[in-house]
C-alpha positions in Angstrom: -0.2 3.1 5.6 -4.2 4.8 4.8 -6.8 3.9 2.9 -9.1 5.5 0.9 -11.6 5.4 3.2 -9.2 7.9 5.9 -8.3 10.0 3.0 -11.6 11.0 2.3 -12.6 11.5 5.8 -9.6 14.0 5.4 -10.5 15.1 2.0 -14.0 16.2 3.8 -12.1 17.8 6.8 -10.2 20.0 4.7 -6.9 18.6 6.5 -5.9 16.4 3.2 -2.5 17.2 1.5 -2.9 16.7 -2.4 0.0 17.3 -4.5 0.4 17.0 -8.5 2.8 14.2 -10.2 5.3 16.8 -11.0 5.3 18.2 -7.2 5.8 14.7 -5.9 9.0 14.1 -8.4 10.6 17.3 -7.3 10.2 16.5 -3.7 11.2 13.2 -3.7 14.4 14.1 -4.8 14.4 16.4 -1.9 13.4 14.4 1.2 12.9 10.9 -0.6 10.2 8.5 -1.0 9.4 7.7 2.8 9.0 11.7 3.8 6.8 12.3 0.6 4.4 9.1 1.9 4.4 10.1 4.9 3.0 13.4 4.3 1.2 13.3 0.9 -2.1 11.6 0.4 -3.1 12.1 -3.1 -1.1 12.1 -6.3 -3.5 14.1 -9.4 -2.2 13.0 -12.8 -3.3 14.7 -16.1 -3.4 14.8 -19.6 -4.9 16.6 -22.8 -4.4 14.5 -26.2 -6.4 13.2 -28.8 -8.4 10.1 -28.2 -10.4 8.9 -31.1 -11.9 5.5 -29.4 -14.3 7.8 -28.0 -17.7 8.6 -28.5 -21.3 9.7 -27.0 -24.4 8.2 -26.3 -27.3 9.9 -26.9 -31.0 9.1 -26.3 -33.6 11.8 -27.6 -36.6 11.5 -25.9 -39.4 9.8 -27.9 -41.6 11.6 -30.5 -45.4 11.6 -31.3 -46.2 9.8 -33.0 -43.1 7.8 -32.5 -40.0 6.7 -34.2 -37.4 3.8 -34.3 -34.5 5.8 -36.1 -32.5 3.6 -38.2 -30.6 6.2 -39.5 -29.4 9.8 -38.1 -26.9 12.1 -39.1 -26.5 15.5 -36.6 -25.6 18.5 -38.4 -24.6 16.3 -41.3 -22.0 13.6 -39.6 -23.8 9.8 -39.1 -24.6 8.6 -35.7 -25.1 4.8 -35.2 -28.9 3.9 -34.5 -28.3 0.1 -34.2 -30.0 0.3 -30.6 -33.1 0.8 -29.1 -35.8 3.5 -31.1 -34.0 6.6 -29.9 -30.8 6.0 -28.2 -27.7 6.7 -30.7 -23.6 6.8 -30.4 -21.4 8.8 -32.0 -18.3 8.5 -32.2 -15.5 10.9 -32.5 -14.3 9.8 -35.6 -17.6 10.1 -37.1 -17.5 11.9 -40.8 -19.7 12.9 -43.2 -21.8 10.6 -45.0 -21.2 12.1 -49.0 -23.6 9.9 -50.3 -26.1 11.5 -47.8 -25.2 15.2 -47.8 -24.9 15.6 -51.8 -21.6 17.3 -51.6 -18.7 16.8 -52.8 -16.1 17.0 -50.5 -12.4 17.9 -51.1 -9.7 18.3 -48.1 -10.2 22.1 -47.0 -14.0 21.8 -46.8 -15.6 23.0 -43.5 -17.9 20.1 -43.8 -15.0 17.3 -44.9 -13.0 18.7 -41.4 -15.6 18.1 -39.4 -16.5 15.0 -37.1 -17.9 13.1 -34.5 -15.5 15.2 -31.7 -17.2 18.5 -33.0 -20.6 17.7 -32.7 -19.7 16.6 -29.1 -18.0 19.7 -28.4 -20.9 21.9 -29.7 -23.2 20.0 -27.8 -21.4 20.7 -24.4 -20.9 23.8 -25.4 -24.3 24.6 -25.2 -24.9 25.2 -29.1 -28.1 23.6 -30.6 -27.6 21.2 -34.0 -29.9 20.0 -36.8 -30.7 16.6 -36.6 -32.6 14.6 -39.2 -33.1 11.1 -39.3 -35.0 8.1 -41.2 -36.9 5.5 -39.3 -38.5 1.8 -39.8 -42.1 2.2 -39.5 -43.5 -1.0 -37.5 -46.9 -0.4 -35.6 -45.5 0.5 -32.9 -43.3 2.7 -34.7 -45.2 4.5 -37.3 -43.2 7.5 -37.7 -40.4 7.3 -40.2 -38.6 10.8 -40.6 -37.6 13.2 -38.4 -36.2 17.1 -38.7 -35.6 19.1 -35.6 -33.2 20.9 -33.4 -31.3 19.2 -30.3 -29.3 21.1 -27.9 -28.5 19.0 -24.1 -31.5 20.6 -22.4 -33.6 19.1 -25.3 -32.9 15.8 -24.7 -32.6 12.7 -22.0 -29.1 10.9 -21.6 -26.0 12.5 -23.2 -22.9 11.0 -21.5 -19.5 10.2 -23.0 -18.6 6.3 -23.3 -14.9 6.0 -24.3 -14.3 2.4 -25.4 -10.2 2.9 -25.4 -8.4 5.9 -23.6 -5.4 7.0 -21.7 -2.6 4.2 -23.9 -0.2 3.9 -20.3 2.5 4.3 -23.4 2.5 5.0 -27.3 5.1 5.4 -30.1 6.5 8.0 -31.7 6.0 8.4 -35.0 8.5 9.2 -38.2 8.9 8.5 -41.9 11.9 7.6 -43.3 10.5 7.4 -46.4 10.9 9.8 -49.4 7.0 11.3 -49.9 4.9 13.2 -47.2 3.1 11.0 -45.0 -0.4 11.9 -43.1 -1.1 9.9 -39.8 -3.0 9.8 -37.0 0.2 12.0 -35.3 -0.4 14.1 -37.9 2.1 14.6 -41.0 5.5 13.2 -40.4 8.1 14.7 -43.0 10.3 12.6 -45.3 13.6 11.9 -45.0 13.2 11.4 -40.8 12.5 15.6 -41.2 10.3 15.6 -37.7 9.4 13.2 -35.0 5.8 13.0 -33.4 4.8 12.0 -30.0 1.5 11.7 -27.9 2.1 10.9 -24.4 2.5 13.4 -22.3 5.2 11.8 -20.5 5.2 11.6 -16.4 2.6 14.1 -15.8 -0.3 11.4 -17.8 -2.2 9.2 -15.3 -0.6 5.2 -16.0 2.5 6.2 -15.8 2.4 6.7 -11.9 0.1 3.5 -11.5 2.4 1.3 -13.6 1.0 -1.9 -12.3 -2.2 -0.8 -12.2 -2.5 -0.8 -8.2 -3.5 2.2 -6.8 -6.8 2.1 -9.5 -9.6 -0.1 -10.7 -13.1 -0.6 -12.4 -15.0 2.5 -10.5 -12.2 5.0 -9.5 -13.8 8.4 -9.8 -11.5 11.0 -12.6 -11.4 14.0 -13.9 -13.0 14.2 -17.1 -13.8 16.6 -19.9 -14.0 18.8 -17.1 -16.7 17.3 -14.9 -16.9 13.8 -12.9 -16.4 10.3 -14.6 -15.1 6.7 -13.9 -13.0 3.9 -15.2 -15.7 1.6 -16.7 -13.7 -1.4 -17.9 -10.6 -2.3 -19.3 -10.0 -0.6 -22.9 -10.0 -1.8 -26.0 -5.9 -3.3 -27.2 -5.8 -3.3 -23.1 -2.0 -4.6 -23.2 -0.6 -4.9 -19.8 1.9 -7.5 -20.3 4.0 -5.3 -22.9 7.7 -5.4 -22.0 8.5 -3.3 -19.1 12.1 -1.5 -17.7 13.1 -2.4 -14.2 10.5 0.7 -12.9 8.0 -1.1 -14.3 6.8 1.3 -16.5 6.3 0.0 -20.5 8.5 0.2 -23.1 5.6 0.8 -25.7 1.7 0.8 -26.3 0.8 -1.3 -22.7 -2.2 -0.6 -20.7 -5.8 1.4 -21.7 -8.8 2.5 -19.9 -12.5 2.3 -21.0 -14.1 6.0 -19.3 -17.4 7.5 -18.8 -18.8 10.9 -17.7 -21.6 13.0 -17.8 -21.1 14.9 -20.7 -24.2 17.6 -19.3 -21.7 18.5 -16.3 -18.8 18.5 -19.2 -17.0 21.7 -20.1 -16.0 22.4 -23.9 -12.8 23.9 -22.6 -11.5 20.3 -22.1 -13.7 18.3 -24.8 -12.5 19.7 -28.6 -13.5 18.4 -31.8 -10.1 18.6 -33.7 -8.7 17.2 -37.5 -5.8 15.4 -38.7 -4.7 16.7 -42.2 -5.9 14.1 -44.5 -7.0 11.9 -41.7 -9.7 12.5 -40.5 -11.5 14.0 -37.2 -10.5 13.5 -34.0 -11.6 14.8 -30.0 -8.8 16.3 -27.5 -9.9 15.1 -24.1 -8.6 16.0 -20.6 -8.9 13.4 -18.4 -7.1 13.5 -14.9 -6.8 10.9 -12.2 -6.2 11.1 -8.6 -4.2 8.4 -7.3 -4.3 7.7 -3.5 -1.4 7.2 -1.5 -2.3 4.2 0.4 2.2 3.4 0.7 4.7 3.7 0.2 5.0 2.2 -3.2 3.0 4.2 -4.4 5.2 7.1 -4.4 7.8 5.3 -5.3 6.4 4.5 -8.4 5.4 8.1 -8.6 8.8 9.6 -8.6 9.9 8.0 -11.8 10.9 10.8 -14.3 11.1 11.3 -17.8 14.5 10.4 -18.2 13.6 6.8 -16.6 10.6 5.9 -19.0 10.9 5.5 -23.1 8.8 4.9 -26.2 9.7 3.0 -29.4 11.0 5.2 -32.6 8.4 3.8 -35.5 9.0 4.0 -38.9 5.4 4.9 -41.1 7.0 4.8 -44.4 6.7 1.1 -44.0 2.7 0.0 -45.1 2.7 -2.8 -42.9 0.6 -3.8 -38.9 4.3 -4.1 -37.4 6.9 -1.3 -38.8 10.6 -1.4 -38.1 11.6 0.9 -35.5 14.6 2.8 -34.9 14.5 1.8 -31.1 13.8 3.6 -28.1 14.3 7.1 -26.9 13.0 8.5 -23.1 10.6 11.3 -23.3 13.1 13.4 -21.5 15.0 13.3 -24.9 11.3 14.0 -26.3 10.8 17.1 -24.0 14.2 18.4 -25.4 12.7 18.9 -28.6 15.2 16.6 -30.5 16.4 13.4 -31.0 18.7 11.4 -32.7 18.1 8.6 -35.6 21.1 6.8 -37.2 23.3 10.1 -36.6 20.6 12.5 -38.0 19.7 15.3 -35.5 15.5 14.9 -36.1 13.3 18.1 -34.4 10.3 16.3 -32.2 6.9 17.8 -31.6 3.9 16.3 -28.6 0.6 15.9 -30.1 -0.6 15.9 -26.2 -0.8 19.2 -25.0 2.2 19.4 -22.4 0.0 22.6 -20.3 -3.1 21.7 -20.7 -2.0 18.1 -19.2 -0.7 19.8 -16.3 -3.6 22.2 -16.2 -6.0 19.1 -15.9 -3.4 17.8 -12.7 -3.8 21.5 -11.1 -7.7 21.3 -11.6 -8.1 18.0 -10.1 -5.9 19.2 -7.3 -8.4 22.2 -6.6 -11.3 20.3 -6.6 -9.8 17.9 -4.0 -8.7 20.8 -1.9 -11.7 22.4 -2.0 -13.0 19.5 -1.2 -16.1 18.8 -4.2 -14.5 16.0 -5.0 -13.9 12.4 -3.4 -12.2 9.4 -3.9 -14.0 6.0 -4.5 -13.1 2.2 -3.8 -12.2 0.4 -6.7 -15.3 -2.5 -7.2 -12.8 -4.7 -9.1 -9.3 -4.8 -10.2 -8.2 -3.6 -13.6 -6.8 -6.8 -15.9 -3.1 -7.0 -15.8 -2.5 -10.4 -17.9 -3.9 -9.4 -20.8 -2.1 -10.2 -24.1 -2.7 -7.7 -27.2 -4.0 -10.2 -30.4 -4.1 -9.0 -34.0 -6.0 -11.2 -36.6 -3.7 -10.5 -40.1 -5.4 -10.5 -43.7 -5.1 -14.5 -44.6 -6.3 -15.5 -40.8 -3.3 -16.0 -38.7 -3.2 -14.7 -35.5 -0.3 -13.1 -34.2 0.8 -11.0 -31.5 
């Protein structure tokens, strides 16, 4: 019906009509799928929720004399040196290295809440941060420690590399166990005493590209607030999860690898955050435009939260695969309540319902506005992929 190419050339004549997900489901049950095609050419998705398989790279800028840093901690939390002299990742998850910092830290400590996500958050924010770091001296490399202050107008590259983002599905989490449990959905209560999602729902990006169509490797996003692009296929990349007659998953299915500029990055969208007795975390807003090249497209669009569903999972059981107390839709999530085995359990999203649908809304403006184009995919995302996991005496097993 259009392709991106016409789209843009509409985008750039200010005579493109860009709608959100949550427009485009209200509508449709208006006028139907062929009206909304017809007269819509962009679909923004959004979402804000904590993804930990993120991370930054970072490359200083050389010293003099110079340095190949082998190990580096910024403002006290480790960053992985196993690359070139001065290029370093860190990852969101990052925490404090005890053995390094000579504290002792308990659960409550500034420094023991801390991560990875924070540094990268104060970093886009502007804020300088100590770094000091230990290097191999070689000839070429005589140098081998470092003190100093960084800050993004103080060093080279600083971009955002997120090896697994945007799950097209996850679980939701309870304990029907009899002690307090801490997760990475935060604590669940005992006795099935709350229920924790992630997703949020029909507003996040894969659930309106169930088949993974209307995107590839090199569509242009929303994220953290500035400009990025689907890299790769991310990490547990699980497309062929068991799907409802929509198409959409019934559980944990497809995941994107993103990068960004994290220099053109706002803090607003990038936050450093903890999980009680987990660990450190980073809430990231990440929205993606999806082109309305046919119908189809809007079809799959329209599907609501009553039509898509995510598996009830049990953490009081230690094992890789828990029992589950099967599958609820996220428009009994939304409600704020399920029900488990006759109990009446109060539900809670981890995702940030309006700051997903603020991401959808920005997106939107920027199209409108028209600072913001789409791009041709260079290749086609994976979609027969099959999720492996390697258990402790060596069998594989899905």
């Amino acid at each position: 019906m259009r392709t991106i190419a016409e789209i843009n050339d509409k985008l750039s004549r200010g005579q493109a009509t860009i709608w959100t997900a949550e427009q485009v489901k209200a509508q449709v049950g208006e006028v139907g799928v062929a009206k909304v095609a017809a007269q819509v050419d962009v679909v923004c998705t959004g979402t804000f929720e904590p993804m930990e398989s993120s991370g930054a790279v970072i490359n200083l800028g050389q010293t003099d004399p110079p340095i190949k840093i082998r190990q580096c901690w910024l403002d006290g939390i480790p960053a992985y040196a196993g690359f070139g002299a001065v290029d370093l990742y860190l990852g969101a998850t990052a925490a404090a290295d005890i053995t390094n910092t000579g504290d002792n830290l308990n659960e409550g400590d500034s420094l023991a809440e801390r991560g990875g996500g924070h540094i990268i958050e104060d970093l886009i924010a502007g804020k300088s941060l100590p770094l000091r770091a230990v290097g191999q001296g070689t000839d070429c490399y005589p140098r081998t420690t470092l003190e100093t202050v960084i800050s993004t107008d103080r060093i080279n590259q600083f971009y955002l590399y997120n090896p697994r983002n945007l799950y097209q599905n996850f679980i939701v989490g309870v304990n029907g166990g009899d002690r307090l449990l801490y997760t990475y959905l935060g604590p669940l209560q005992p006795r099935l005493g709350n229920a924790v999602y992630s997703n949020p729902g029909v507003i996040g990006p894969l659930f309106n590209d169930p088949l993974l169509q209307a995107i590839g490797i090199g569509t242009k996003i929303f994220l953290g607030g500035g400009v990025g692009y689907i890299a790769w296929e991310g990490t547990q990349h699980f497309p062929l999860q068991k799907r409802l007659p929509n198409h959409t998953p019934i559980g944990p299915a497809a995941t994107l690898a993103l990068i960004g500029d994290a220099k053109q990055m706002d803090a607003y969208w990038v936050r450093g955050c903890y999980l009680k007795n987990y660990g450190p975390s980073l809430m990231l807003g990440v929205g993606v435009p999806i082109p309305v090249l046919n119908e189809q497209v809007i079809e799959q669009c329209a599907v609501k939260d009553e039509d898509i569903v995510a598996p009830v999972v049990d953490f009081s059981i230690p094992r890789r695969v828990r029992p589950t107390f099967g599958l609820v839709t996220y428009g009994q999530l939304k409600s704020g309540k399920i029900t488990i085995e006759g109990k009446t359990v109060r539900v809670a999203p981890l995702a940030s319902i309006a700051r997903s649908r603020e991401v959808a809304e920005t997106l939107k403006a920027w199209l409108e506005a028209g600072t913001f184009s789409l791009t041709e995919p260079v290749a086609s995302l994976p979609t027969d992929r099959m999720f492996m996991a390697q258990d402790p005496i060596g069998n594989l097993s899905i």
